[in-house]
N, C-alpha and C positions, 0 to 999 in steps of 0.2 A: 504494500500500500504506500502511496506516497503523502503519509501526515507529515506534516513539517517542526520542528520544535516551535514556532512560533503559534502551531492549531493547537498544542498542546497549553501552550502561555495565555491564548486566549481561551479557552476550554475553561481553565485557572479561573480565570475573574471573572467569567463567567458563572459560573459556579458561587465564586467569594462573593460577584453581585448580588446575585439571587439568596444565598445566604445574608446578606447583610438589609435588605429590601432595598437593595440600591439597583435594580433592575428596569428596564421602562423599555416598551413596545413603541417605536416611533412610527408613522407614516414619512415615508421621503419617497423622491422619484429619481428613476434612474438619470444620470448627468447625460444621456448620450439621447435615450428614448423616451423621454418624460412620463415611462411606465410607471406607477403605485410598486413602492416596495414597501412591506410591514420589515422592521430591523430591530433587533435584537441589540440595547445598549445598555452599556454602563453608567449610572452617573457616578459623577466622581466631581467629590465634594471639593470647590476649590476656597481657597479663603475670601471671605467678606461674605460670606454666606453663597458665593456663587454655583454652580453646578455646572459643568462640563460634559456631554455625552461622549461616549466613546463608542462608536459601533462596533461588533462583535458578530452578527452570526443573520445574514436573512432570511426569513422565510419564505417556503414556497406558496406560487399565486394560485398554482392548479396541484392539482393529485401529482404526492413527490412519487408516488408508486410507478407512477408512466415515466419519469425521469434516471429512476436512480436503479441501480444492479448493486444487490447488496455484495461483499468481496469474498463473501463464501460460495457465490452463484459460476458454475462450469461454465457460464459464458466470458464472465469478468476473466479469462485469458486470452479469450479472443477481441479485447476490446484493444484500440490503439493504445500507444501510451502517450501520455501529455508531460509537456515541460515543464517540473513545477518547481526550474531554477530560476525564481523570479525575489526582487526583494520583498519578503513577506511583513505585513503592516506590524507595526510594535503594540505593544500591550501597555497600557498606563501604568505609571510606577503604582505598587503597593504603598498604601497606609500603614505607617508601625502601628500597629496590635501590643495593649499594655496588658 
């Protein structure tokens, strides 16, 4: 499979969000196709009471089942392989935890 350390970083706070109620479902639209995306962010507290989203993970518009081959499926070897040598987006630093 090709997860990258960085799916696993965002996986992370993902998670720490959702544990923390620091989670929020955005509407935004794609930059290229002014498609509806529902996105999956973090907020992350900044100071003066401000809030910073971090996006983290979109959802899908239609049934993921017509999309996606799970990596245990006999066909996912017959599938191309993709370049997933690209710079992968950073994850917001963590908050120290007392």
């Amino acid at each position: 499979m090709s997860l990258l350390s960085s799916h696993c970083a965002n996986f992370d706070t993902l998670r720490q969000a959702a544990f923390n109620n620091d989670l929020a479902l955005m509407d935004c639209r794609h930059r290229d196709t002014g498609e509806p995306i529902a996105v999956l962010s973090a907020a992350n507290r900044l100071p003066r009471g401000e809030i910073g989203f971090v996006p983290l993970a979109m959802l899908f518009n239609d049934n993921p089942y017509e999309f996606l081959v799970p990596p245990t499926a006999p066909e996912t070897d017959a599938l191309p392989a993709t370049d997933m040598n690209h710079d992968p987006p950073t994850s917001p630093p963590r908050e120290a935890t007392s």
